[in-house]
C-alpha positions in Angstrom: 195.2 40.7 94.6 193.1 38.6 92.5 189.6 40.0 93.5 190.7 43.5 92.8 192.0 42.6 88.7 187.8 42.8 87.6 184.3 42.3 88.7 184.1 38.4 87.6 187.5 37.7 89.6 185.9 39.5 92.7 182.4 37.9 92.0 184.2 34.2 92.0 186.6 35.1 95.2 183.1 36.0 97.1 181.3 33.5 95.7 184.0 30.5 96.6 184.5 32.1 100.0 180.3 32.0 100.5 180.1 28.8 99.7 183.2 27.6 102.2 181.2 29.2 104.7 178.4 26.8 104.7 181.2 24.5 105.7 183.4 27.1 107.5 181.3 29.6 108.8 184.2 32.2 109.5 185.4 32.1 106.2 182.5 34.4 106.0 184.2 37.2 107.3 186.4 37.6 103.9 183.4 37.1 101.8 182.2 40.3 103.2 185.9 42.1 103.4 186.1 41.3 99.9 182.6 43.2 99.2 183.8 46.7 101.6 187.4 46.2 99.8 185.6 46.3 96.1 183.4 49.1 96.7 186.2 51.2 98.8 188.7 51.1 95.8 186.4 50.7 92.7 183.1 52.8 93.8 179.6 52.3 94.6 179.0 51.5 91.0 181.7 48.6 91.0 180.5 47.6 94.4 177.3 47.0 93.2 178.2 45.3 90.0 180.5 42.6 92.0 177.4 41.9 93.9 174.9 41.5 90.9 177.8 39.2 89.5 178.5 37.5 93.0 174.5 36.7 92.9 175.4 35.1 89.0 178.3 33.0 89.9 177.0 31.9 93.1 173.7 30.6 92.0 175.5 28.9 89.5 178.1 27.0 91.7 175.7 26.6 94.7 173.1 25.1 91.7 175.9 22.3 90.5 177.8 21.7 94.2 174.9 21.5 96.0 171.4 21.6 94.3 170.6 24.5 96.1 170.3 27.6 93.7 167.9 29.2 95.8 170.1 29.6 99.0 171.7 32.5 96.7 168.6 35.0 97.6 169.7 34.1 101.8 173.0 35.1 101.1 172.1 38.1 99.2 169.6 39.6 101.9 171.6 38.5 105.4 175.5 39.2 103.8 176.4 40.3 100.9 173.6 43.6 100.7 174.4 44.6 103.9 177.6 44.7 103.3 177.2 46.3 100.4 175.3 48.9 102.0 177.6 49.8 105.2 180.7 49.9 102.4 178.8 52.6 101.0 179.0 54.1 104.6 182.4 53.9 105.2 183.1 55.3 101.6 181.0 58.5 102.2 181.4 59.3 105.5 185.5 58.3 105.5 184.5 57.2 109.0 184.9 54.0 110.7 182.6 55.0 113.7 179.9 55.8 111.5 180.2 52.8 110.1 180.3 50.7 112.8 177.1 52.3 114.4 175.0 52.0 110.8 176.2 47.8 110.8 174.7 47.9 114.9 171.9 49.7 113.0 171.5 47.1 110.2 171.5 44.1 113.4 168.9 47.0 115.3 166.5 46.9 112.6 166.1 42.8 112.3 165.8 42.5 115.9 162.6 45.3 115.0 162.0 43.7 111.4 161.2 40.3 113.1 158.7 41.4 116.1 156.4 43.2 113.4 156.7 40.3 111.2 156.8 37.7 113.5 153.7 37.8 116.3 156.0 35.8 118.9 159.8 35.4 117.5 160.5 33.3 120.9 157.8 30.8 120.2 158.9 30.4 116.5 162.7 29.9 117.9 161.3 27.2 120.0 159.7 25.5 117.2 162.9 25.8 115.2 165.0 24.3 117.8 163.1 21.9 119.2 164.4 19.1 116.6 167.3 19.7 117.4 166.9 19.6 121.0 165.4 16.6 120.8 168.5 15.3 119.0 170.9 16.6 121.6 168.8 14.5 124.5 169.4 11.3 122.6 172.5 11.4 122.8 174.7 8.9 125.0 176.8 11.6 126.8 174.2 14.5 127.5 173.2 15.0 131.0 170.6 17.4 131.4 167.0 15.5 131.8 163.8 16.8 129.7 162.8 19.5 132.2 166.3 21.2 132.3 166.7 20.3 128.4 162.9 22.3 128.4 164.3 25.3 130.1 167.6 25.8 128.7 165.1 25.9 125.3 162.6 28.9 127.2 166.0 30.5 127.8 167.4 30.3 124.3 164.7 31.0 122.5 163.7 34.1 123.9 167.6 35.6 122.9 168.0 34.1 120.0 166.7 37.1 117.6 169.3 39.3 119.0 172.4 36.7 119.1 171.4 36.4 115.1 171.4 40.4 115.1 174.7 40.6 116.8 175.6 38.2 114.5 174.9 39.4 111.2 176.4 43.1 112.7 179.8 41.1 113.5 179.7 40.4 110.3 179.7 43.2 108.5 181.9 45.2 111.1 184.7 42.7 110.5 184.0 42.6 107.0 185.0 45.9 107.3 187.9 46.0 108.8 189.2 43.1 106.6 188.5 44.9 103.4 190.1 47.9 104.9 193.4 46.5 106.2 193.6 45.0 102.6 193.0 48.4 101.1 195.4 50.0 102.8 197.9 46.8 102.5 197.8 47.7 98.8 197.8 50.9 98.8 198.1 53.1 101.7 201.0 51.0 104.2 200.6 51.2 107.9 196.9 53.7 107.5 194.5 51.1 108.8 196.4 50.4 112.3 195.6 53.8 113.1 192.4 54.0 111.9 191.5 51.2 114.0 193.5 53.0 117.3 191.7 56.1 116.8 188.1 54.8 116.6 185.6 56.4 118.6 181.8 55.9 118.6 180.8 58.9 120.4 179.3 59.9 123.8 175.6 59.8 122.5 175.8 56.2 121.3 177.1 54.9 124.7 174.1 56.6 126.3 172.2 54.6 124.0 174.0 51.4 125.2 174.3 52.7 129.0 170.1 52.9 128.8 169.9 49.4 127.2 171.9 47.7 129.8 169.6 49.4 132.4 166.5 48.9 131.2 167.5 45.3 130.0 168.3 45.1 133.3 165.1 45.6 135.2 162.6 42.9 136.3 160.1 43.5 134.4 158.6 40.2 132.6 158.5 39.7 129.1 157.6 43.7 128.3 160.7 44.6 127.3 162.3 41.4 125.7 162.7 43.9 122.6 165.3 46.1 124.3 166.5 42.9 125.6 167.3 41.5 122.5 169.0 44.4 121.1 171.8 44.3 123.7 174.0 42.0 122.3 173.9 44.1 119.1 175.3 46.7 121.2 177.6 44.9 123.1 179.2 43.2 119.8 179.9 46.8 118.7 181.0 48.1 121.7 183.2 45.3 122.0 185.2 46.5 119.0 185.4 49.7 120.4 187.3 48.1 123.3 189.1 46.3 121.5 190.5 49.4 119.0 191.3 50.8 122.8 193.2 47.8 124.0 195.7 48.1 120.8 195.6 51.7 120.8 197.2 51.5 124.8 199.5 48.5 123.8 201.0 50.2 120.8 201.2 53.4 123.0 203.4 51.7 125.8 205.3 49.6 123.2 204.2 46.6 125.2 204.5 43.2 123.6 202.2 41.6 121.4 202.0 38.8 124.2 198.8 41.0 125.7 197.3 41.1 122.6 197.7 37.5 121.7 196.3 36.9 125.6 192.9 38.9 124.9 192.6 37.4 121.7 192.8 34.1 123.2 190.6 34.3 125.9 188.2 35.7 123.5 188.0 32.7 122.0 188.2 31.3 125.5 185.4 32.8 127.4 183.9 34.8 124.7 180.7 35.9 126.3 182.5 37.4 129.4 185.3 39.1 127.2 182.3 40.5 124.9 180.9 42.1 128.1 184.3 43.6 129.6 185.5 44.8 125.9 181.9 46.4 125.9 182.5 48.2 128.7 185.8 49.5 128.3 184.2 50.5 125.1 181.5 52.7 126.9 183.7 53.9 129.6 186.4 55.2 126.7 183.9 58.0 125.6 183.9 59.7 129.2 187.0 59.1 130.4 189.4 58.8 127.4 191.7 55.8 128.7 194.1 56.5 125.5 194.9 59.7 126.4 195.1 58.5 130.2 198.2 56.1 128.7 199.6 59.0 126.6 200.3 61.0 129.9 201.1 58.2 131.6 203.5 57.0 129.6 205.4 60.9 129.2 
């Protein structure tokens, strides 16, 4: 694999995949896998090195493609660090869980880091999208008026800290995986399918999540738009623990791949729901252990 032959080679495969994602924002994804797969097989030291020499190469390609040097320090604080930093989970701890709950930690602590720094973060994401709102009511083919145009923009605003949380923790968890399944493509066959299967996140974290969707829940004004805005980070996490259950029971009953193509598809679909119902399967998994359920099932 060319990213694994040196430092440079994996600093130029990051650096070309960062800078397709301005144009094709998933191709994000294997910017970061290349990141956990770096510092998994080479070290902390080498994982650090490939990000000091990603931060190099990609101020010096984003300076002559696009005149934009600087956009290097946003890549370096919302990606490729983080990454960094939850690689250096998953190579300590040997576990995926922990991982996983320490990139819902990393999407935990923006949702925090931008109420202390920002006074009103829903205020500021109404400022930010009003221009573009105002674009979208221009156009021909739009049919909502200025009032519903003004409240779909109330509604937005005030979850669009933790959508960009749950974002950025997507991230890295599928970073990870990628850069897993490529380290055990190279060089342990067949190890990161059950990996994956056997993921669990643990009892205490889906109290965690169990609380957030109750309090989240509760009518009870703006007081709590904090905990509101750190559900999706949960649910984004959770989601992948549903989803490690889903293959884990489809691999155990040697049903075809057609069910897993379906999910994936209507994740794409209806994304939102599927988040929720993966979520919860996710949750429920910790008390009632559906795997196991199939297992005995299956015997």
């Amino acid at each position: 694999m060319f990213s694994m032959q040196g430092r440079w080679q994996a600093a130029i495969a990051i650096s070309l995949l960062s800078i397709g994602a301005l144009v094709l924002p998933p191709l994000s994804y294997l910017a970061s896998g290349v990141i956990a797969l770096c510092t998994l097989r080479m070290g902390p030291k080498e994982g650090i090195t490939a990000v000091v020499a990603t931060l190099v190469m990609f101020t010096l390609l984003a300076g002559l493609l696009l005149d934009k040097a600087a956009i290097s320090g946003l890549f370096l604080i919302s990606s490729w660090l983080p990454m960094l930093g939850v690689s250096l989970v998953l190579g300590y701890t040997r576990s995926l869980a922990v991982s996983f709950l320490a990139a819902g930690g990393v999407g935990i602590v923006l949702v925090l880091g931008s109420y202390l720094i920002v006074s009103d973060p829903a205020l500021w994401w109404q400022q930010m999208l009003a221009p573009f709102m105002e674009e979208l009511v221009k156009q021909p083919e739009w049919q909502l008026d200025q009032d519903q145009m003004q409240d779909m923009m109330l509604s937005l605003s005030k979850m669009m800290t933790g959508l960009v949380a749950a974002g950025l923790s997507m991230n890295l968890m599928l970073g990870l995986l990628i850069g897993r399944a490529w380290q055990a493509k190279l060089y342990n066959p067949g190890g990161f399918a059950s990996e994956f299967q056997q993921l669990r996140l643990g009892k205490s974290a889906a109290i965690v999540m169990v609380a957030l969707m109750v309090v989240t829940a509760l009518p009870s004004g703006d007081t709590l738009n904090i905990l509101r805005e750190c559900l999706p980070v949960g649910l984004v996490v959770f989601a992948l623990q549903g989803l490690s259950v889903v293959h884990s029971i489809v691999n155990q009953q040697q049903k075809q791949s057609f069910w897993l193509v379906a999910i994936y598809v209507l994740l794409i679909v209806i994304l939102p729901q599927m988040l929720v119902i993966l979520a919860m399967i996710g949750v429920l998994e910790q008390w009632f252990n559906f795997r196991r359920l199939s297992t005995e099932s299956g015997e």
